[in-house]
Structure formats: C-alpha cells, structure tokens
C-alpha positions in Angstrom: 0.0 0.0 0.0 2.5 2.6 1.3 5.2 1.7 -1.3 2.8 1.5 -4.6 1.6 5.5 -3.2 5.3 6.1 -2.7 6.0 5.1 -6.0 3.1 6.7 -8.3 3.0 10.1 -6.2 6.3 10.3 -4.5 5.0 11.0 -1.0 2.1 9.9 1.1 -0.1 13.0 2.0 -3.3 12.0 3.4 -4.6 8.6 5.0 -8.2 7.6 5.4 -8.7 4.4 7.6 -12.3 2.8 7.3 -13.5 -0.1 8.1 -16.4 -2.4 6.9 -19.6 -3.8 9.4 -17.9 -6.4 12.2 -20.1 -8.7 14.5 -22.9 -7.8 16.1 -25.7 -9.6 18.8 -26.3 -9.0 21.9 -23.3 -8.3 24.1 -23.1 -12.0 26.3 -24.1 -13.6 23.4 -20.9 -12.3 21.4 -18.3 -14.8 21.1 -14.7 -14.4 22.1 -14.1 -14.9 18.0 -16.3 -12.5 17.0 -14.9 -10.1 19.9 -11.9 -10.6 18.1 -13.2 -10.0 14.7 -14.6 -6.9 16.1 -11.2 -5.5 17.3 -9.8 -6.6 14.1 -12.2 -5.1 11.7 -12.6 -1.5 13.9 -9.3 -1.1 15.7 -6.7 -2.7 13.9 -7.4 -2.0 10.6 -7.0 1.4 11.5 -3.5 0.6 13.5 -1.9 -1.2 11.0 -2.6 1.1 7.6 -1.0 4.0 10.0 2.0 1.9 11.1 3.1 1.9 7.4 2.4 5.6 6.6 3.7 7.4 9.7 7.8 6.8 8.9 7.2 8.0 5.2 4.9 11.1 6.8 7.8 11.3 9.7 10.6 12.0 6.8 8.3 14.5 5.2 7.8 16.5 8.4 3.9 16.2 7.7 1.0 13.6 7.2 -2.6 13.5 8.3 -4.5 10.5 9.1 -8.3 10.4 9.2 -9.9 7.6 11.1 -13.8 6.9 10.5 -15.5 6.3 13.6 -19.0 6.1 14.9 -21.0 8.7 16.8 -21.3 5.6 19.0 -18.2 5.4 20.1 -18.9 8.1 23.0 -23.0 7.0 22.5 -22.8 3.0 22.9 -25.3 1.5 21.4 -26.4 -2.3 22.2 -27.3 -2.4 18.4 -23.4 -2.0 17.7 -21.3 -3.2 20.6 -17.7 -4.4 18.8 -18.1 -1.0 17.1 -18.9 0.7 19.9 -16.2 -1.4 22.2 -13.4 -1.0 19.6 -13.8 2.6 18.4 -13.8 3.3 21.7 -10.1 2.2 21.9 -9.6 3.8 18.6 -10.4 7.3 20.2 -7.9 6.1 22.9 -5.5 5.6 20.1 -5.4 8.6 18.2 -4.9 10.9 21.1 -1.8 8.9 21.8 -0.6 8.6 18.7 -1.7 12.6 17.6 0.3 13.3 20.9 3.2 11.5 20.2 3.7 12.3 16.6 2.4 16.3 16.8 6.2 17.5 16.6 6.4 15.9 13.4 3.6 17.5 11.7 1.7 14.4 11.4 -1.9 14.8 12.6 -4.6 12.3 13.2 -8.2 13.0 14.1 -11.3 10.7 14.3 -14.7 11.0 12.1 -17.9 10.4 14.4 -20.9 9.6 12.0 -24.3 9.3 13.4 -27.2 7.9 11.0 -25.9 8.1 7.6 -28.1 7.7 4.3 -26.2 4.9 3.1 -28.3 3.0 5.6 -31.6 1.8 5.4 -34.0 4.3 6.8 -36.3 4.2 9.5 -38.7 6.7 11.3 -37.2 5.7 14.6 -33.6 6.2 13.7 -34.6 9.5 12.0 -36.6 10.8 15.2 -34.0 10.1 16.9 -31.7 12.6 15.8 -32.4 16.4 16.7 -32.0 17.0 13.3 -34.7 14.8 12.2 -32.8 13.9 9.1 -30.1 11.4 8.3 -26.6 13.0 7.4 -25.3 12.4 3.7 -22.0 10.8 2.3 -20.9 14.2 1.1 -21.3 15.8 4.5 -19.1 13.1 6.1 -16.6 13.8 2.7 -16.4 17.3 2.9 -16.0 16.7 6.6 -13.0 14.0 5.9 -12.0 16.5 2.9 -11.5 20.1 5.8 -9.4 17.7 8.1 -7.3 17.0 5.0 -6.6 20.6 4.4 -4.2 23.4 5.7 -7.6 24.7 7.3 -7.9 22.5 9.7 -3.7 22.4 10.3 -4.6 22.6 14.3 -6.7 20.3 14.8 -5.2 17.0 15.9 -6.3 14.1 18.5 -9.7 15.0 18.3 -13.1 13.3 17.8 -15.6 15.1 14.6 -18.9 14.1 15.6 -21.1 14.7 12.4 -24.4 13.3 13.6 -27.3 15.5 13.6 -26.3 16.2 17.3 -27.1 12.5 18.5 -24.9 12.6 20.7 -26.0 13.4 24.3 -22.5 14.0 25.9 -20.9 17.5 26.1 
C-alpha cells in the first residue's frame, strides 16, 4: 500500500482508515471470535494502515490521518457493541498517537458519523436525531475532505462528531 503510493506520487499526504460492518448480537451472546473479529475489523485496521504511513509522513515533516468512527463510540449502542467497544479504543488511540507524533507535523483526528443515508432508513432512527434527518455521504466527505486541508492544520487528536447532534455528551 505505502510503497505502490510512494511510488506513483512520491510521497504519502493523506490517510483515510475505514472499516467495513464487524459482528454484532447481543453483548453475552458475542463470542470471544467475533470479539476478536470486532477488534480486528474497527481497531486494527485502523493501526496497521497507520503503522506503514507514519515513517514516510515522519521523513516528510507532515502527514494527516483520518480515522472513520462512529458517533457511537462516545454514545454505545447495544445495536453495535464491537463498534462501539473497539472505536472506543480507537479514540484512545489517536490521542496517543496525535500526541506523540504532533512535533512531526503528522496529525490524526477521528470522524464520528451518526445515521448516515447509506443506511436503510427508518422513522425511529430518524426521530431520533435532533436534526430529524439522516446525514449524507458528502457531509461526512467534505467533513474527511477540511481535516485534510491546511484549514484544519490545528486540529489534531480530536473526535468530529457529524451526527445531527445524537450525541447526548458534552
């Protein structure tokens, strides 16, 4: 991954870590496999994409990384408990890692989407967002697209939440 970029572009500017759907049931019932595919699919697959960008972005004196979350990450859902359980870790994760790699100009900041209309829709999922809408793929681009930029050239170790304000916490 890092070298075919490396070697079409010369440099590595910009990584966007997202993951796929992992296991879901209800929390006892979750086995430690799918615990474990959880992890995998939310945590790690952000981790190890960043391991092989961050010494090319280190000799470059800048990089940003943009990890997609879930506004349930900070809002657990039982509808979503490995992505709630491992995003939760991610959060823990890129404060570290935006910490300890700030000097170098490398930032790394977390997406938050709530209800998104690539899901299915539903009245109850719509209600219950203060918004009373679901949020669109091009709001969580654009979103993805400002952390990118020399706009947002601050902002580092932080959590976006772009959900309709769904989430209840401060």
């Amino acid at each position: 991954l890092a070298d075919g970029a490396l070697e079409r572009w010369g440099r590595i500017d910009v990584l966007v870590n997202s993951a796929g759907h992992g296991p879901r049931a209800q929390i006892i019932e979750i086995s430690d496999e799918d615990w474990h595919k959880g992890i995998d699919t939310y945590f790690l697959n952000a981790v190890r994409p960043t391991r092989l960008v961050t010494p090319v972005m280190q000799k470059q004196k800048s990089g940003v990384i943009i990890n997609i979350s879930t506004a349930w990450a900070f809002e657990p859902s039982p509808m979503f408990p490995t992505s709630a359980v491992a995003r939760a870790g991610l959060a823990a994760f890129t404060k570290i890692f935006a910490d300890t790699y700030a000097a170098d100009n490398i930032r790394m900041n977390n997406v938050l989407p709530g209800w998104i209309d690539s899901l299915p829709a539903t009245e109850e999922r719509r209600g219950s967002v203060p918004m009373k809408r679901y949020g669109t793929s091009e709001e969580i681009a654009a979103t993805i697209s400002f952390l990118a930029s020399d706009g947002a050239a601050y902002i580092t170790g932080q959590n976006i939440r772009v959900d309709g304000g769904i989430t209840r916490a401060l």
